[in-house]
N, C-alpha and C positions, 0 to 999 in steps of 0.2 A: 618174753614168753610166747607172743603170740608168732616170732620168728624161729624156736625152736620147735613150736606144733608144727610151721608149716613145712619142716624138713621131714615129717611123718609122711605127709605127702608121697614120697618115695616107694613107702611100702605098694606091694601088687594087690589091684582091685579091681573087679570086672568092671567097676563102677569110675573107675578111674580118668578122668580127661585129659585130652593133650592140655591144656593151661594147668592143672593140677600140676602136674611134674614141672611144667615151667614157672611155677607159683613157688614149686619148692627150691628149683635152683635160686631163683632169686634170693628167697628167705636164705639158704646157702650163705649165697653173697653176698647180704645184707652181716648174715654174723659175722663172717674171715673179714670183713671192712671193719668192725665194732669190734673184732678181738684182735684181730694182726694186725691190718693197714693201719687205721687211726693210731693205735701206740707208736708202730712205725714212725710214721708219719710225726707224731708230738715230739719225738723223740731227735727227730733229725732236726725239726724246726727250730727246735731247745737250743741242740748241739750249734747251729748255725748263728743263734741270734746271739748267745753267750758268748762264741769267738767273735763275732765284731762289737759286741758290748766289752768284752776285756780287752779288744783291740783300745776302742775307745779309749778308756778304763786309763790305759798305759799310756797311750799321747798325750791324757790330761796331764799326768801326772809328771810324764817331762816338760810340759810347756806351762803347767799352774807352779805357782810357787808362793810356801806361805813366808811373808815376811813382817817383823815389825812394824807399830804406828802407835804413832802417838798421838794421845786428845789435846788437839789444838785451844777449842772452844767449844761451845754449844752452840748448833748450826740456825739458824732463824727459823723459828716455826713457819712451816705451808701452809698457805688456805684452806679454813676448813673445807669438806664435801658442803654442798648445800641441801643436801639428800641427808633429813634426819635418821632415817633408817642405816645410813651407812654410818654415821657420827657414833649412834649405839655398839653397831657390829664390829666395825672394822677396829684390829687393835691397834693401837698408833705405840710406835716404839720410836724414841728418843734418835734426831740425827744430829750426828757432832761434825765439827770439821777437823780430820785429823792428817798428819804428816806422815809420810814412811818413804824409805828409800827403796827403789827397785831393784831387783840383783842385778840389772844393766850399769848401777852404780848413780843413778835419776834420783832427783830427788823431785817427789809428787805430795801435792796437797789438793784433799776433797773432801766430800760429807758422803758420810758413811753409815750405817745403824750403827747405834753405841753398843758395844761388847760386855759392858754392866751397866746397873741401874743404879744410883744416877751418877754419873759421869762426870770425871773432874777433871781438868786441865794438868796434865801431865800423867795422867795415868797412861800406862802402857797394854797393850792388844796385839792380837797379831789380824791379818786379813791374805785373803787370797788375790793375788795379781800373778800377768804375766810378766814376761820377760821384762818388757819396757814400762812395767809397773800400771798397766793400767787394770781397772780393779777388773774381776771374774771371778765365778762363782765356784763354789766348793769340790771338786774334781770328784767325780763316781766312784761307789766306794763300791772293789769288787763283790761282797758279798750281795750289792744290792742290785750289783748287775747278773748276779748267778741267777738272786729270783726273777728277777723279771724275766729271763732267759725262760726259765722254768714254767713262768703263768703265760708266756707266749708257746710253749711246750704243750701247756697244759689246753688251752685256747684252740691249737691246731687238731689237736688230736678229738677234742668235741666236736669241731665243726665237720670235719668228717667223719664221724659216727654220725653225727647226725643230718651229714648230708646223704649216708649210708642209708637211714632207716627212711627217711622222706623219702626216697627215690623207691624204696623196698614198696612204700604204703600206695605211691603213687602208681606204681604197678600193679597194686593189689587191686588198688579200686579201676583201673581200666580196666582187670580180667573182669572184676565182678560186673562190670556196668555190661560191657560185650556179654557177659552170660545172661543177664537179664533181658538181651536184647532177644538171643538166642529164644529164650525159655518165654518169651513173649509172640515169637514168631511161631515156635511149633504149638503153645498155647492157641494162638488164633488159626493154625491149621486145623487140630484136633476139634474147634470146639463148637464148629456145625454140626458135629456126628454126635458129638457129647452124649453120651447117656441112651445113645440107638441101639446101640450094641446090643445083639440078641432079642430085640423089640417083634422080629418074622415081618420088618417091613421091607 
């Protein structure tokens, strides 16, 4: 609001000051950054982070591969944390030791989180590994890279608007500080004579 008054500025006024008009271009330029550049701007960021996030996206997905496994056994319980707060919080899910062949044609065995609850010896799962079978995690799923794409879209385009209006304010208050300086110096010129005016001395 208060960068849409200061574009009134413009209007002709005998009262009008040089910083008033350069108070209003700024206000100006503070809005075309908050309505043009920052969309701009979120918009190309979006467009830039979402091609190499579906870049991404597609390498995983030729180099991940999901393949069969099999539950071996129930893997030996880990030591507990010694941190009873952690023992409450953290959820502990069941590790098994399971078998599966790589699509390299390997056959790999390791402990794994169990794929149901509870887990029995011969049941069958599939898991994510590469080439050579060794395990890796779930390949990015495009939809979930569009948004991210998007909340870094969204993210660029705030921070300049609001690096727009900070600079906007940051000029506002140097004009107003320099005017008070002003209005302070002719105040103490004026104000030996204060109130002489017409006095016949």
């Amino acid at each position: 609001m208060r960068t849409a008054m200061g574009v009134w500025r413009w209007r002709r006024n005998p009262l009008r000051r040089p910083t008033d008009l350069f108070e209003a271009w700024v206000a100006f330029a503070a809005l075309v950054c908050v309505v043009v550049v920052a969309p701009a701007v979120g918009w190309v960021a979006g467009l830039r982070v979402d091609g190499t996030l579906q870049q991404a996206v597609h390498a995983q997905r030729q180099e991940r591969h999901l393949v069969p496994a099999v539950v071996v056994r129930p893997a030996p319980e880990a030591e507990p944390s010694g941190d009873p707060a952690v023992q409450r919080t953290a959820p502990r899910r069941t590790q098994i030791v399971a078998s599966w062949t790589a699509p390299d044609g390997s056959s790999h065995e390791g402990t794994v989180p169990a794929a149901e609850e509870p887990p029995h010896p011969g049941d069958r799962f599939r898991i994510w590994t590469d080439a050579r079978g060794r395990l890796v995690g779930r390949p990015l799923d495009p939809s979930a890279a569009s948004f991210h794409a998007g909340t870094a879209g969204l993210a660029a385009a705030a921070g300049v608007a609001v690096l727009a209006v900070t600079v906007r304010r940051l000029v506002v208050r140097r004009l107003m500080h320099r005017r008070y300086i002003r209005l302070d110096r002719a105040w103490a010129a004026a104000g030996p004579d204060w109130g002489r005016a017409g006095a016949g001395g």
